[in-house]
Residue, then its C-alpha position, 0 to 999 in steps of 0.5 A: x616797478x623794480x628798483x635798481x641802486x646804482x652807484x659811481x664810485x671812484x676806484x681807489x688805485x693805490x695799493x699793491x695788496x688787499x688783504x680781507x679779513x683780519x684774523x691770524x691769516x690775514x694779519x700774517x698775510x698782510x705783515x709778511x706782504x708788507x714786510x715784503x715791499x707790497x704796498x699793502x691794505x688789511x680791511x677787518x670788520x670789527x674794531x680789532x685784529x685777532x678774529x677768533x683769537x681776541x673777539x672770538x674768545x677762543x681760550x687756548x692755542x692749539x699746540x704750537x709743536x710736534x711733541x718735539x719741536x715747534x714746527x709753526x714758526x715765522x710769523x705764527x710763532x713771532x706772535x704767540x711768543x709776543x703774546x704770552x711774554x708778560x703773561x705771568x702764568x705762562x712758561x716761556x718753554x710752553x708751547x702746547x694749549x697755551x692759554x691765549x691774552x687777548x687784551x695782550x694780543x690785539x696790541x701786538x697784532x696791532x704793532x706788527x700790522x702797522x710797523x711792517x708798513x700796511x695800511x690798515x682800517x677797522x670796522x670796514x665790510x667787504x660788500x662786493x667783488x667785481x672780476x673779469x677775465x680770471x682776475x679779480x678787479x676791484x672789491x666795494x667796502x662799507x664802514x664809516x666812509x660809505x661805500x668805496x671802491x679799491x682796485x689792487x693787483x693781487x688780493x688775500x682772501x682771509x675771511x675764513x668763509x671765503x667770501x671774497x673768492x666766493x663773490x668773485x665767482x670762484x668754485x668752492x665745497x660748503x660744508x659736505x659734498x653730499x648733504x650741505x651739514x657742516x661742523x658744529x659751531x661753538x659760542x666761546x665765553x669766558x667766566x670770573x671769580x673762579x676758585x683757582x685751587x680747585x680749578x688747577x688742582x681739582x679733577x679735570x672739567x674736560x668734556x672727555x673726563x667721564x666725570x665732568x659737571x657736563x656730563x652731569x647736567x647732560x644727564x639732569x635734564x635741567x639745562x635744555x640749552x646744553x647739547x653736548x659733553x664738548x668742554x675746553x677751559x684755560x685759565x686766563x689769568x687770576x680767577x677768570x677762566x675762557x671755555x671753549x664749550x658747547x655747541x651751536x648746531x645747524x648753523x650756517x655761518x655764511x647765513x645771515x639769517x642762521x648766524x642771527x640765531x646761533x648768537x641767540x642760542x650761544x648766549x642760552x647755552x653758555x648762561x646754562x653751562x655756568x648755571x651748571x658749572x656752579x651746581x655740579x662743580x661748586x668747589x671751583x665755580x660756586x661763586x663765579x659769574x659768566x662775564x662775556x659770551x665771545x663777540x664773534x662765533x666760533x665757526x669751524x667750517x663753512x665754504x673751502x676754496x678750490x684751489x690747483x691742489x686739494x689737501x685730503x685726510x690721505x694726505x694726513x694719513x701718508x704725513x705728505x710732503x710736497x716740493x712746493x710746501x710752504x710750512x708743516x701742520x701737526x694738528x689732529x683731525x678734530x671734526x665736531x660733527x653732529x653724532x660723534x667723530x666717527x671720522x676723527x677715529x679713523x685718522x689717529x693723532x700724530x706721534x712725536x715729530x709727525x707732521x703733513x706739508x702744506x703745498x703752495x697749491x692749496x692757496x691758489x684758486x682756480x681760475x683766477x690769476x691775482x687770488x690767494x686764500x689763506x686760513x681756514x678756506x685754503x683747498x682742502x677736502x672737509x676732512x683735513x679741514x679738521x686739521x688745517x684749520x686752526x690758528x698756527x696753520x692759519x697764520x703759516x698759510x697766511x704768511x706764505x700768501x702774503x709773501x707769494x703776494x708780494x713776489x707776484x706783484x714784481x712780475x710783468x704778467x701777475x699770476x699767482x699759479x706761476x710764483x717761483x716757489x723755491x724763491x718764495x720757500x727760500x724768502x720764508x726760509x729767510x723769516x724763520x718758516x719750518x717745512x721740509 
């Protein structure tokens, strides 16, 4: 006979705004919500905000600027300043592949979350979504309490996997269209005691460098664990140096079962760049150590939300503007695609003061009337995802959904699709956002 759990759980009714997940999009979702005069919740899975900034080990941020000027300002631009502002290494006129603190950063997030008024719990697991008549009704948590249950009026899918949307039945792309592949994931770590002369001043251990040590234990057979020439290293701080290096292929970061491996196969191949770190680049890394392999993995995509628009490579390729755009994203189209990035070279880099527009639409799922997403699963075709996807665009698209959020929530019939977008653009105007 089957077994069926059932549970009653008292719904928790008291909040304005549920922000899920709480990486750079969520917790600027959840500020600028708050900020906004939402009573507002941020639920984050592990024990720190910052995602793949903090936990995830992700050693550098993408750049800040347009080779002219910063373009991802507000809040994204209020966090990388506060966290590079006693970081002795870092020049305040930095702007781009800033190496990122995270010690430094997890406290700012953590001030800036709870100053701004939200409400905020660690290590809670959203377990389900219940919707009904193209709204979202109530979501089911996991943490330390049990199992509760919050009802809120609008909330902000931030997962970058979008699971709340997804569980709430809203359509969505995962990976390519055609074949289901996705974006190579990758194992961020992080490594000590490393020579700084050499590093800073020695030739380049950049993967696209042809002399890179990658490439040599590439060509020596002696490290099975590593796949790839893909290496990005920062210098953290006195001897300790974060690489965002390798790749963990096939995975399926929405896979439970998938997930579980690739941590297994990350560890592998960072033990074995080290190894071959110390072989072929001794001067800088003959007596440096692997200290930490990153706590979250490094996904670049898994399932994009479709929303009223969907942003495409054209739209890269045209430097797009949109009357109802809510910030700018300069980033190139970075895919890490199994065999080569056939696709990056047909759409190349920007040049100084180039930049696309991120429409509002692109946050709005359809169908659903008090849903937003923001970060890595707004509305986008796997192309442009290459671009948008990274850190200041995801806390820009973050910010706007929580301010949207908050305007939404002043209305007598909630729905997201008809916020005034000239009074969300001017309230983000008002907190510094740059668009055109």
């Amino acid at each position: 006979m089957e077994r069926v759990f059932q549970r009653k759980l008292q719904v928790n009714q008291e909040y304005d705004v549920l922000v899920a997940g709480g990486g750079p999009s969520g917790c600027a979702a959840a500020i600028a919500a708050a900020r906004d005069g939402a009573k507002t919740l941020l639920i984050e899975g592990t024990g720190a905000l910052g995602g793949m900034a903090t936990l995830g080990g992700v050693p550098a941020w993408c750049p800040f600027s347009d080779k002219e000027k910063v373009i991802y300002k507000g809040l994204a631009e209020k966090i990388f300043r506060l966290t590079c502002a006693d970081a002795k290494h870092i020049a305040s006129t930095d702007t781009d592949w800033v190496p990122i603190v995270p010690e430094t950063l997890k406290r700012v997030l953590d001030a800036l979350v709870t100053e701004a008024g939200a409400d905020l719990l660690f290590g809670t697991h959203l377990s389900a979504v219940e919707s009904a008549d193209g709204n979202v009704d109530y979501v089911v948590l996991t943490n330390k309490d049990g199992l509760t249950a919050y009802k809120a009026k609008v909330y902000i899918d931030c997962t970058g996997d979008g699971d709340l949307a997804a569980r709430a039945g809203a359509a969505f792309v995962n990976g390519d269209e055609e074949n289901g592949d996705m974006q190579m994931a990758t194992l961020c770590f992080t490594v000590a005691n490393v020579d700084m002369y050499n590093f800073i001043y020695g030739e380049s251990i950049y993967g696209g460098n042809q002399n890179s040590p990658i490439r040599a234990m590439l060509s020596s057979g002696r490290y099975p664990h590593v796949t790839d020439a893909h290496m990005c290293a920062s210098l953290l701080g006195p001897g300790v140096v974060g690489f965002n290096a390798g790749h963990v292929q096939g995975l399926d970061g929405t896979d439970a079962l998938s997930l579980t491996k690739g941590y297994i196969a990350g560890r592998k191949e960072a033990r074995d760049i080290v190894d071959g770190l110390r072989e072929f680049a001794p001067e800088s890394f003959g007596n440096a150590f692997l200290t930490a392999t990153a706590s979250l993995m490094g996904v670049r995509e898994t399932r994009r939300i479709i929303g009223d628009y969907v942003l495409t490579a054209e739209d890269y390729a045209a430097r797009r503007s949109f009357p109802d755009e809510i910030g700018r994203c300069c980033y190139f189209i970075d895919m890490h695609s199994k065999g080569g990035s056939g696709e990056n070279d047909k759409y190349p880099e920007y040049g100084a003061g180039e930049s696309y527009g991120i429409p509002y639409r692109v946050l709005t799922p359809k169908g659903f009337g008090n849903l937003l997403t923001a970060g890595r699963a707004v509305s986008c075709d796997r192309r442009v995802l290459g671009s948008i996807r990274v850190m200041p665009p995801a806390m820009v698209t973050g910010e706007a959904a929580g301010a949207a959020a908050a305007l939404a929530v002043q209305s007598a019939n909630i729905d997201v699709h008809t916020v005034d977008t000239s009074v969300l653009r001017e309230n983000l105007r008002k907190h510094g956002a740059y668009f055109i």
